[in-house]
C-alpha positions in Angstrom: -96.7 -69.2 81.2 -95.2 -65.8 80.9 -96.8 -62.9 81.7 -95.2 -59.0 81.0 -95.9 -56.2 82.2 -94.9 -53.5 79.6 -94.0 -50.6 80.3 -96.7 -49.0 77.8 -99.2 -50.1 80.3 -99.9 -53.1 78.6 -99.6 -56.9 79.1 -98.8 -60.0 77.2 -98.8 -63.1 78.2 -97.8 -66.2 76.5 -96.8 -70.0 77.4 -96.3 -73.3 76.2 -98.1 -76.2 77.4 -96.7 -79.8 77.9 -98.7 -82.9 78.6 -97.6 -85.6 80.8 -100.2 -88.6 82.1 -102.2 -87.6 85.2 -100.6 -88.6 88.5 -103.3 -88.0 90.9 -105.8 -91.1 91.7 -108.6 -88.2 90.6 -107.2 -88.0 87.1 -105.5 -84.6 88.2 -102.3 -82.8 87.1 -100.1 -82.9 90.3 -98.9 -79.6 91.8 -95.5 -81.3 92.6 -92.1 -79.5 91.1 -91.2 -81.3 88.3 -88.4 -83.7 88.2 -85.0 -81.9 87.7 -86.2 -78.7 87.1 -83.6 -76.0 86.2 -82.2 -74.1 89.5 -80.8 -70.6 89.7 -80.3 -69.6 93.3 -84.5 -69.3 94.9 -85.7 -69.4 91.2 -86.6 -72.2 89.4 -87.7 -73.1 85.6 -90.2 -75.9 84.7 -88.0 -77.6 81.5 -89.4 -80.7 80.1 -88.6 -83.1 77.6 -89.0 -81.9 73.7 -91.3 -84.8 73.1 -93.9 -83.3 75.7 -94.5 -80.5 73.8 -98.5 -80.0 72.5 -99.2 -76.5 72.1 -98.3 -72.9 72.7 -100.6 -69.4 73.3 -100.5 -66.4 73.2 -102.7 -62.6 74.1 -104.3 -61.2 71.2 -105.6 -58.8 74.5 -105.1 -58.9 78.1 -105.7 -56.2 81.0 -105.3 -56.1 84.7 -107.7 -54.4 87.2 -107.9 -55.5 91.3 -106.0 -58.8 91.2 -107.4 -60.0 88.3 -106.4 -60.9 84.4 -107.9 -61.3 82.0 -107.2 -62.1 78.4 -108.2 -63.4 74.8 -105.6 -65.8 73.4 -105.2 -67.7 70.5 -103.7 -71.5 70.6 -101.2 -73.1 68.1 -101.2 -76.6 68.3 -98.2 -78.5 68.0 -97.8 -81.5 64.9 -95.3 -83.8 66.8 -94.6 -86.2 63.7 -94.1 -82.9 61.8 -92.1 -80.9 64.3 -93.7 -78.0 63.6 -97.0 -75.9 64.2 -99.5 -77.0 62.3 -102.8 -75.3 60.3 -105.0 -76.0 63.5 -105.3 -73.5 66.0 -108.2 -71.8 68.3 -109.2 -68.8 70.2 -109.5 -69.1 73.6 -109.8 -66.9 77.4 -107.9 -67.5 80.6 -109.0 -65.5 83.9 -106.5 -65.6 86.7 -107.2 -64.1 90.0 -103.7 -63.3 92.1 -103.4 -64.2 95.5 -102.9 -61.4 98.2 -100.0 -62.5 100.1 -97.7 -64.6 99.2 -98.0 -68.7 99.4 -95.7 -71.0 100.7 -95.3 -75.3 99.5 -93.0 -77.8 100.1 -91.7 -78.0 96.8 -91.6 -74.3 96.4 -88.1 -72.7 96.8 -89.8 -69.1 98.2 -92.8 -68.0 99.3 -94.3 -67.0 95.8 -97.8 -65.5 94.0 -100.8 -67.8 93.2 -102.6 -67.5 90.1 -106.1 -69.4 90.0 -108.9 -69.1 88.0 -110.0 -71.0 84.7 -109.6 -71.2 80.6 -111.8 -72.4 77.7 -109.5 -73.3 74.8 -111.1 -74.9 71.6 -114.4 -74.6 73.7 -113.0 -76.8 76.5 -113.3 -75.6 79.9 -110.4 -76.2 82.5 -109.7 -74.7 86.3 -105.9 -73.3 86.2 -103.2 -72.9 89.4 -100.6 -71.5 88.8 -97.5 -70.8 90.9 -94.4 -67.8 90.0 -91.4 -69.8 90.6 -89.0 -66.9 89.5 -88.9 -63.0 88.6 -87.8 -63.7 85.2 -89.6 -65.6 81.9 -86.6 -68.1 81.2 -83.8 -70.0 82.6 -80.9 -71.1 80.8 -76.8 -72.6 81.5 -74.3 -71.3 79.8 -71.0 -73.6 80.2 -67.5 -71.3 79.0 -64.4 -73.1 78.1 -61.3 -70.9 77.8 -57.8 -71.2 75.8 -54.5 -71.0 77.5 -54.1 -66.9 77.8 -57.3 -66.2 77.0 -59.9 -65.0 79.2 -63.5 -64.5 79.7 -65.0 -61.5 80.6 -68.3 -61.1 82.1 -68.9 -58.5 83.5 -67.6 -54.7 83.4 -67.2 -51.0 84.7 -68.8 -48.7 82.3 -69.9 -44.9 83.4 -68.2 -44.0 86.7 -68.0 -47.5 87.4 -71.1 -49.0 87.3 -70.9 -52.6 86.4 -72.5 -54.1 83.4 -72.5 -57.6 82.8 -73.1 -60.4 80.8 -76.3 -61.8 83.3 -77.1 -58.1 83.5 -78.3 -57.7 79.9 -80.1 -61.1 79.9 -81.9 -60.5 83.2 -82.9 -57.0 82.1 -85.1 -58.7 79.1 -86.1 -61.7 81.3 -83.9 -64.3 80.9 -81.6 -65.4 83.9 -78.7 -67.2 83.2 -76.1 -69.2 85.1 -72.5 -69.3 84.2 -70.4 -71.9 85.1 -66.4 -71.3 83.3 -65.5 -75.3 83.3 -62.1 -75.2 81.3 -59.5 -72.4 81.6 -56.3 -74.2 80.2 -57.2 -75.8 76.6 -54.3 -76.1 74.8 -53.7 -72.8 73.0 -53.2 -73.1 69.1 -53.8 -70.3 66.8 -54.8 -70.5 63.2 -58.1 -72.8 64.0 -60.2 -74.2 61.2 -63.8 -75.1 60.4 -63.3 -78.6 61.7 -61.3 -78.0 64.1 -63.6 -75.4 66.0 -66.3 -77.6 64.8 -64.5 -80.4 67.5 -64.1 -78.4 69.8 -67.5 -77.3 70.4 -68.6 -80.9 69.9 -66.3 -81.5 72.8 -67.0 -78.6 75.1 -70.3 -79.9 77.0 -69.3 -81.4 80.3 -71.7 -80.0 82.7 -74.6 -81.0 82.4 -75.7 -84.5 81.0 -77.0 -85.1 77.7 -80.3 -86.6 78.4 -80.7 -83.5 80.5 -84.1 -81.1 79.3 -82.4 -78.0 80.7 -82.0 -74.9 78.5 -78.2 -74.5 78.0 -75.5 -73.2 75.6 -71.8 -73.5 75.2 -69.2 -70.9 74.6 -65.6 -71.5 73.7 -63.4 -68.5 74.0 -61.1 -69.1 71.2 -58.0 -67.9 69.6 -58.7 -67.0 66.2 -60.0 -68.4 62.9 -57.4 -69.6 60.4 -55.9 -65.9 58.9 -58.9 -64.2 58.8 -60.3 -61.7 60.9 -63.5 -63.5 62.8 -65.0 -62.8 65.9 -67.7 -65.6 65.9 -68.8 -68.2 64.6 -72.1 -71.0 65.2 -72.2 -74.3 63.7 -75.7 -74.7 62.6 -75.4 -77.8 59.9 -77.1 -80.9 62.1 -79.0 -81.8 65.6 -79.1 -80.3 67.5 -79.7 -76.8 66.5 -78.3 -73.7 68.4 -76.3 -75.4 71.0 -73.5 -73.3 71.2 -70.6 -70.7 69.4 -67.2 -70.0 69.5 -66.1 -66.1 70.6 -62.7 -65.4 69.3 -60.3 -63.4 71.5 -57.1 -62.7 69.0 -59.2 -60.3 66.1 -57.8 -56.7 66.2 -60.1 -53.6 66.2 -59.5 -51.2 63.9 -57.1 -48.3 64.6 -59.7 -45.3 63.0 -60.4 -42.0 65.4 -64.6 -43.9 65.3 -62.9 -46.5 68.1 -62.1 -45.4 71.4 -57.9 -44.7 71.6 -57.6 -47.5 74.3 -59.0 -50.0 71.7 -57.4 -48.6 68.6 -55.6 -52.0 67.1 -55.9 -54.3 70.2 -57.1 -57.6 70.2 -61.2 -57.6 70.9 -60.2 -60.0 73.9 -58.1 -57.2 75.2 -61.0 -54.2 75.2 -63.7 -56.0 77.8 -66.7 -54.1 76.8 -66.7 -54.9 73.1 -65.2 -58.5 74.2 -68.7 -58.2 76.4 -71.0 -57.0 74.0 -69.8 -59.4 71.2 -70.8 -62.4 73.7 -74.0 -61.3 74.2 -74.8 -60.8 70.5 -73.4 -64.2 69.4 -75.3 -66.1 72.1 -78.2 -63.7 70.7 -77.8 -66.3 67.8 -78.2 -69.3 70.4 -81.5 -68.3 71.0 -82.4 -67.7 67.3 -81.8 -64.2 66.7 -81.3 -62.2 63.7 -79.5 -59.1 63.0 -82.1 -56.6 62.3 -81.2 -55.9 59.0 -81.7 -59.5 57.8 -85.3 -59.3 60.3 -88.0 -59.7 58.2 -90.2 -57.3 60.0 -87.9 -54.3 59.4 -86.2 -53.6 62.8 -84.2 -50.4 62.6 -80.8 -50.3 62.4 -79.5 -49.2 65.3 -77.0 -49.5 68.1 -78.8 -52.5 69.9 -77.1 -55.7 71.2 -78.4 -57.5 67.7 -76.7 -55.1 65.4 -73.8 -55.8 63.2 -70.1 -54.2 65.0 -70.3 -52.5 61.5 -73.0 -50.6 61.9 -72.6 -49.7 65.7 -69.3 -48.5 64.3 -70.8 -46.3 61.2 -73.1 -44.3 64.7 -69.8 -43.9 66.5 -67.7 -41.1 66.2 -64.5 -39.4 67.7 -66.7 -37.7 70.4 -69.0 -40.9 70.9 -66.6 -43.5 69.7 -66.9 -47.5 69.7 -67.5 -49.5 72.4 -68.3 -46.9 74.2 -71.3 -45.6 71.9 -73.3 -49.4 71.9 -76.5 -49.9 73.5 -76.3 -53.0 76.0 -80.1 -53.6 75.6 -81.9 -55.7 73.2 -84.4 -54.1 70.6 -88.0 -54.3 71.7 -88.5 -56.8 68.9 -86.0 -59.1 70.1 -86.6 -58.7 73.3 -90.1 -59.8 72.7 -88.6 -62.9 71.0 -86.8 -63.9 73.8 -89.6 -63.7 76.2 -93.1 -65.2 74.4 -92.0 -66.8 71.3 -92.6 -70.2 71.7 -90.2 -72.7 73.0 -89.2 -74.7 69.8 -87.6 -71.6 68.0 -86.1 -69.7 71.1 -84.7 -73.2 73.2 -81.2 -73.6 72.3 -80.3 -77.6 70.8 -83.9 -77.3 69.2 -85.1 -76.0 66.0 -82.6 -75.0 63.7 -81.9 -71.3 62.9 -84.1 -69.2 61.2 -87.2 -71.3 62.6 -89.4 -69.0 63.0 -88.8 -66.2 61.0 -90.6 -65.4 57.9 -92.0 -68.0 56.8 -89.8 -71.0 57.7 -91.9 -73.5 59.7 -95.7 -72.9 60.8 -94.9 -70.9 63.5 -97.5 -68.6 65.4 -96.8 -64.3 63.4 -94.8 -61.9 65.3 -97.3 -59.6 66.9 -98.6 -56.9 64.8 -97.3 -54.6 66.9 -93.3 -55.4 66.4 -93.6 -54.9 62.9 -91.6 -52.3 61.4 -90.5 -50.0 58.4 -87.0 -50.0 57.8 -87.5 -47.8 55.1 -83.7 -48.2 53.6 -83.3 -46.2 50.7 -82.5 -48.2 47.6 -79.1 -47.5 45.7 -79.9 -46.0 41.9 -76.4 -46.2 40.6 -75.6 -49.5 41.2 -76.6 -53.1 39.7 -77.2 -56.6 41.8 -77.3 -59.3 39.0 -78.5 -62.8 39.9 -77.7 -66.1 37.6 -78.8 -69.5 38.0 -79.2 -72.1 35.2 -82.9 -72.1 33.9 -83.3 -75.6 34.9 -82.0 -77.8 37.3 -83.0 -81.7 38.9 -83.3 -81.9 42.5 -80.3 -82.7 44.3 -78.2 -81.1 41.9 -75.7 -78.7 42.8 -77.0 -75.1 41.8 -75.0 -72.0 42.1 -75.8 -68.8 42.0 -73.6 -66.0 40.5 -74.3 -62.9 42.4 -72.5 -59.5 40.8 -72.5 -56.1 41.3 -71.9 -53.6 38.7 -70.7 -50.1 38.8 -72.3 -48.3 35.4 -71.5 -45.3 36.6 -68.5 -42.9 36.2 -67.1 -43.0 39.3 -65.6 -45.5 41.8 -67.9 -46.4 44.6 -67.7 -48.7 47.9 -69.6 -51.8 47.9 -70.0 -55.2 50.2 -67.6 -57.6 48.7 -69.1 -60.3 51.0 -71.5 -61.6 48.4 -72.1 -64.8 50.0 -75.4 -65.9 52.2 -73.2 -66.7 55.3 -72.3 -62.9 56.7 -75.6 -61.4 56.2 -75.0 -59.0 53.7 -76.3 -60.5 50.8 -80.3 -61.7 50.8 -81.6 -64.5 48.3 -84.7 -65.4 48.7 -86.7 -68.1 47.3 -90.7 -68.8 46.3 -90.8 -72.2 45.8 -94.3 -74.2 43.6 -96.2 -73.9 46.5 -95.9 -70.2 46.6 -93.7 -70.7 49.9 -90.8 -67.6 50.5 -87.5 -68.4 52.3 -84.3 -66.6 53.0 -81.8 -69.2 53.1 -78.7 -68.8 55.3 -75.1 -71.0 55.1 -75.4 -73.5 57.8 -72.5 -72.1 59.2 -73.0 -68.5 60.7 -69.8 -66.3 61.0 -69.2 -63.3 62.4 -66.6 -61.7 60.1 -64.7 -58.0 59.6 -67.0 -56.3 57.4 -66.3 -57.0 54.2 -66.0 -54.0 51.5 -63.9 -52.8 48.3 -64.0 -50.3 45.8 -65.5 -50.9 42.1 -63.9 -48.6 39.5 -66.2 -47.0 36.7 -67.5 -50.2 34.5 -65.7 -52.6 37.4 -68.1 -55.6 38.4 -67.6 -58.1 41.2 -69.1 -61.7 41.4 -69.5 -64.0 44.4 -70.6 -67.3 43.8 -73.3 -69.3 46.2 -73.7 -72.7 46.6 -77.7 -73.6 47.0 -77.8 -77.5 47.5 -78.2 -77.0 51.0 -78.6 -74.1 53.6 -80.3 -73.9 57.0 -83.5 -74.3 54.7 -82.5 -77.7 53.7 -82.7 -78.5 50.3 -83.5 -75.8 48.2 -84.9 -77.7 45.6 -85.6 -80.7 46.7 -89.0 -81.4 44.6 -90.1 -80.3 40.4 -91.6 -77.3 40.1 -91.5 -73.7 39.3 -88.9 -71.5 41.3 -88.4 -68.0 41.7 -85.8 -66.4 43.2 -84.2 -62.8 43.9 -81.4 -61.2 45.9 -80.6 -58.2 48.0 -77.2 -56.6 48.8 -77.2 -54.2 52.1 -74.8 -51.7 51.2 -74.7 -50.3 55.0 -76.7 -46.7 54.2 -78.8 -48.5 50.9 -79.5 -51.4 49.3 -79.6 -53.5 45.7 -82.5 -55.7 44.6 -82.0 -57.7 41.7 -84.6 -58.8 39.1 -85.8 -62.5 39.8 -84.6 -65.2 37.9 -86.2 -68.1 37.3 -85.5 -72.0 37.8 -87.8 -74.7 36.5 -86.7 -77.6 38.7 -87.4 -80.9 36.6 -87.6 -85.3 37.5 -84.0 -86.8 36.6 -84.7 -87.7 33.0 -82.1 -90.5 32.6 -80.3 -93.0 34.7 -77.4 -91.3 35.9 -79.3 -88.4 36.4 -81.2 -90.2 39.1 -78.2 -91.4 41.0 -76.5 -87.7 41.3 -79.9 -86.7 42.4 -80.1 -89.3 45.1 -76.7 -88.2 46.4 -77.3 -85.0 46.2 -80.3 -85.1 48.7 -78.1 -86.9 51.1 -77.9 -85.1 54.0 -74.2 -86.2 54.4 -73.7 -84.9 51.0 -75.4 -81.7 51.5 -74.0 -81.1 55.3 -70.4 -81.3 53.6 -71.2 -79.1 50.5 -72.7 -76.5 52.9 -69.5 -76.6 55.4 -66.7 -77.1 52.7 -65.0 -80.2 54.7 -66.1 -83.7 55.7 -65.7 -83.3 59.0 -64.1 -86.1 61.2 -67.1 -88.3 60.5 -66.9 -91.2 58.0 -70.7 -90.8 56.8 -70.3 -88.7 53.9 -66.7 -89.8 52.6 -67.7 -92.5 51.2 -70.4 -91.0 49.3 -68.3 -88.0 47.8 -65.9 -90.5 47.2 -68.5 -91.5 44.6 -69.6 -88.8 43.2 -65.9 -87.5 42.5 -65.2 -90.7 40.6 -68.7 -91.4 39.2 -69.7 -87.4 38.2 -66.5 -85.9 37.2 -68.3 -83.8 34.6 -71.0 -82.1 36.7 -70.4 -79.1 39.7 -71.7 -81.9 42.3 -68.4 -84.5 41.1 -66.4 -81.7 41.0 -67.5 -80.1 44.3 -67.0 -83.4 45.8 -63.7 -83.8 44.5 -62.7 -80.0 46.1 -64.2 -80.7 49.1 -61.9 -83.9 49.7 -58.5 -82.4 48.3 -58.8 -79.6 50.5 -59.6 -82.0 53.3 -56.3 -84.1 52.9 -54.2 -81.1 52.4 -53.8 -80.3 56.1 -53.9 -82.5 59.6 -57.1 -81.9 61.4 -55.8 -81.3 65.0 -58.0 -82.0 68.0 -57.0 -79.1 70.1 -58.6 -80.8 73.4 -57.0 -83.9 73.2 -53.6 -82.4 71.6 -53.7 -85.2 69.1 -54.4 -85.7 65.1 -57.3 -87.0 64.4 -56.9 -87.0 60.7 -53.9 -87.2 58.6 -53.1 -84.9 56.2 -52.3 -87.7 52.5 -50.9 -85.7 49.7 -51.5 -88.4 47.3 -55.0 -88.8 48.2 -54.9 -84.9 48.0 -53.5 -85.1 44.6 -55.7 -87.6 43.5 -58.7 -85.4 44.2 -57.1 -82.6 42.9 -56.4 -83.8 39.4 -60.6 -85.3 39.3 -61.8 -81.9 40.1 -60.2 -80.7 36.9 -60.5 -83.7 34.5 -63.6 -82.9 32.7 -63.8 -79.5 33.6 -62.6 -76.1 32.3 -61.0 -74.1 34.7 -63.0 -71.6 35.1 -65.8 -74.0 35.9 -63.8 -75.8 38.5 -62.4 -73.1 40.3 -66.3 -71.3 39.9 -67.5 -74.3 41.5 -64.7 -74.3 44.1 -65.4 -70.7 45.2 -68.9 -71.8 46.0 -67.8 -74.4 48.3 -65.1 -72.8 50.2 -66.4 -71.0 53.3 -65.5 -67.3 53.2 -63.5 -68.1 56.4 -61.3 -69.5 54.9 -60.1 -67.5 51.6 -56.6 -69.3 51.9 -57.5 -73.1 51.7 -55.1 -74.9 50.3 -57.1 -76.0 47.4 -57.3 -72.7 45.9 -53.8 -72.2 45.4 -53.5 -76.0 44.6 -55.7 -75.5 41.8 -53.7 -72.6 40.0 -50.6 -74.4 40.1 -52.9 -77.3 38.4 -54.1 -75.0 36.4 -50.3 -73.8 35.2 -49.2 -77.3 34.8 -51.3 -78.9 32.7 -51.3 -78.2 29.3 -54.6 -78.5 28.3 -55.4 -75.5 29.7 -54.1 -72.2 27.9 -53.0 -68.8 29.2 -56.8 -66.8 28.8 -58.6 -69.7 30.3 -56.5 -69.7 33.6 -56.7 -66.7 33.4 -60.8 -66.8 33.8 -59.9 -68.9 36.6 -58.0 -66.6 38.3 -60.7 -63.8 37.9 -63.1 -66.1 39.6 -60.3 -66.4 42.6 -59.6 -62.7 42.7 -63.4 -61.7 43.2 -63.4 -64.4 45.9 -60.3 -63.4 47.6 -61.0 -59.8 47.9 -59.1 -57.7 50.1 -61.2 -55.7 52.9 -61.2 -52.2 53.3 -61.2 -53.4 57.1 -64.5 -52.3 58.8 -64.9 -54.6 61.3 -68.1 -56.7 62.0 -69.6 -59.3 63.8 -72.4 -61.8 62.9 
């Protein structure tokens, strides 16, 4: 149980309730610690196993007068076989009376308050105890693994040298963490990829067992993401959920008079307090949260911990420049988040991200009051365009082509990151049950910001692959679809008009076998991330499909996905070893299926929907053009389509640089 005291003058209180079997003779909970609990100096944090879980409350009004609480709540019970939160729920009241002086137990670290009084839940009755076993809501580890020459910073002077620290910011909105650095000499190699970083976070838990219930996170300070400017990056594509990211140390800053003159054009390792502040916004992610302008509930834009580098950078100035002008605090909204939203979508290795928000799982509302009106004005000049095919079968591969026009007369300055991976670009989707999502890439980057100019009648198309996000499926069943995008253009925004998708039963044979691979999750977990990983799982299945399906986006994705994957060694950086070789007939071999029964424009469409922005270089793009030249089935104006379609996906930044 949590209980805040705000500094409004208000409370709220939440908790989440466990159930083990009664271990006293009189049928009774015992008052004993619980096994293994997490330990951070006196303090201590009851953690228990996932399975455990059975419901979760919270205030809808609480107040406190002479020792004694009391509040309304309303309980959200817990579907185990679901996961998830289910339709029931019930209003309750808990009255707690405090103790006056502190109590002492055995199996208490300190001497500590005592909370006793009783509940009525679901019109049950219970007598409560309960003991404060720290000064903060949660616990969590946080294990850091270092490259050779890098290093991690956690802590600070800022302002006549006051220190400000990593623990600092967490303690200050209730959650106390403890840091242990494990490795400080993995091998350095720069240039990283998906899979590689992917390894190396799979690698980098060593301190604390894996059957262990204790909140924790990994963070690997890295070098830097293949030739292209990233300063983060969580993997977010299978279980568990959330449980850690990789902080790159090598990404310059941008030399413009907004960024302090220390920090003009050095490394982000090399300037501690944005090195700091970009740690604490990327294990933000960890514990599931969003940037405010991708919140649902409208959180300002601001200078908060939360915000995009981008737009901290747009409030700085030469008098106030960045890092200098950020606020090391968490908005009110998140900080909310973090201390009574229940344990399934803040507890890092759980619920996968986005749980939580909008309308993804049957989680409890955010309270009315952390509701806001972002009011962004919406851009008049410009046009957002969305196209998808009218009807699709489930499992098939649907992409979206996203475009922004320019009708006007002049040039103008607009996100060239149309994609749903840097949070930029919004699609949202109602699905037959009337059901909205926002579906995210399972991989979450933190990127420069991406933006270009668009010349008078210019227009600029991103392509987005929608078999599977952190949503899952997207359409996974037949029915009506609607969806729409929206394109955050840093001071305004774009709405398109929906579109519509009628999602229909396979109607012949082969139609049902694409369909079943394509609701693989193998399948989609390698569509989503652009590689196959080091696993063997899905290889053999796109194996299939780019034999099988040579004519549809799904062969031909598959196909991609596997040229690019034997066009390079896959390096395991811990272990200084290859773990897969690079095969350029295999590569070839791929390479020449992609294309066979395609144009190329729809093969390198289809491959610009698959690649991860991250990587805007893979070697499959360039492979493909020189494809593409060679073969002479393919004349000069439909290469040169194709090499439209790679233009708008290679676009150069105008280098405003952002996190995720």
């Amino acid at each position: 149980m949590r209980v805040e005291s705000r500094t409004d003058n208000r409370l709220r209180i939440s908790g989440d309730v466990y159930v083990e079997a009664a271990t006293c003779a009189d049928g009774r909970a015992s008052n004993m610690r619980p096994e293994n609990p997490l330990t951070i100096g006196d303090n201590w944090y009851p953690q228990f196993d996932d399975s455990k879980y059975s419901w979760y409350f919270r205030s809808t009004g609480a107040t406190y007068r002479e020792g004694r609480v009391q509040c309304d709540v309303k309980q959200h019970v817990w579907e185990p076989e679901a996961g998830d939160f289910g339709d029931k729920s019930s209003e309750g009241s808990i009255n707690f009376e405090c103790s006056a002086e502190p109590v002492t137990r055995s199996w208490l670290p300190q001497p500590t308050l005592r909370l006793t009084g009783t509940a009525t839940m679901a019109g049950t009755g219970f007598d409560l105890q309960a003991f404060k076993t720290a000064p903060y809501y949660r616990g969590c580890l946080l294990e850091v693994d270092v490259m050779e020459d890098r290093e991690w910073v956690g802590s600070v002077d800022r302002d006549r040298g006051k220190p400000l620290s990593f623990t600092s910011v967490y303690s200050n909105s209730g959650i106390q963490f403890d840091i242990i650095v494990d490795e400080t000499g993995i091998s350095e190699e720069r240039d990283l990829t998906l899979t590689e970083i992917r390894q190396l976070l799979d690698s980098h838990q060593s301190t604390v067992p894996e059957e262990s219930n204790k909140w924790r996170l990994w963070l690997l300070v890295g070098s830097e993401l293949k030739r292209y400017s990233t300063l983060g990056i969580m993997f977010d594509d299978k279980e568990p959920y959330r449980e850690g990211v990789s902080l790159f140390f090598d990404p310059e800053l941008p030399d413009t008079p907004n960024i302090s003159e220390s920090a003009r054009g050095t490394k982000l390792g090399e300037t501690p307090l944005a090195f700091l502040r970009t740690a604490v916004h990327e294990i933000g992610h960890g514990f599931n949260l969003y940037h405010p302008k991708a919140d649902e509930h409208g959180v300002p834009v601001g200078k908060t911990i939360m915000n995009q580098t981008s737009d901290i950078m747009r409030a700085a100035s030469a008098s106030n420049p960045f890092p200098s002008v950020a606020t090391f605090a968490f908005h009110d909204h998140n900080k909310t988040s973090l201390i009574h939203s229940p344990d399934p979508q803040v507890k890092p290795r759980w619920k996968r991200f986005g749980y939580g928000h909008g309308e993804v799982g049957s989680g409890p509302a955010t309270p009315s009051d952390l509701t806001y009106d972002r009011d962004t004005p919406k851009d008049r000049e410009l046009k957002l365009n969305l196209s998808l095919p009218s009807t699709v079968c489930p499992g098939e591969l649907a992409i979206a082509d996203v475009s922004v026009e320019n009708p006007t007369e002049e040039s103008k300055q607009v996100t060239s990151a149309l994609n749903i991976t840097e949070d930029y670009l919004d699609l949202y989707v109602r699905d037959p049950d009337g059901t909205q999502t926002n579906p995210r890439n399972v991989v979450i980057f933190c990127t420069d910001r991406q933006t270009t100019n668009l010349a008078p009648g210019e227009r600029l198309t991103g392509r987005v692959q929608l078999l599977f996000t952190n949503q899952g499926f997207t359409f996974d069943r037949p029915g009506p679809y609607k969806l729409w995008a929206e394109l955050d253009l840093g001071d305004r925004s774009l709405k398109s008009e929906p579109t519509d998708v009628l999602v229909h039963s396979p109607l012949s044979e082969d139609s049902l076998d694409l369909s079943t691979f394509g609701l693989d999750e193998d399948v989609g977990r390698s569509i989503a991330v652009g590689d196959i990983g080091t696993e063997t799982g899905g290889e053999d299945k796109l194996r299939s499909l780019a034999e099988d399906f040579t004519d549809t986006d799904l062969g031909t994705a598959a196909a991609i996905i596997l040229s690019n994957a034997y066009s390079r060694d896959v390096r395991d950086i811990r272990g200084g070893r290859v773990t897969r070789d690079s095969d350029r007939d295999t590569m070839n071999y791929f390479l020449e299926l992609s294309a066979q029964d395609r144009s190329a424009f729809e093969t390198m469409r289809v491959a610009t929907a698959v690649t991860p922005p991250g990587e805007k270089d893979a070697p499959i793009l360039d492979n493909l053009m020189d494809c593409f030249d060679t073969q002479n089935r393919f004349d000069e104006e439909e290469i040169g389509e194709a090499r439209d379609v790679l233009a708008d996906f290679q676009t150069d930044s105008d280098h405003d640089t952002d996190d995720n």
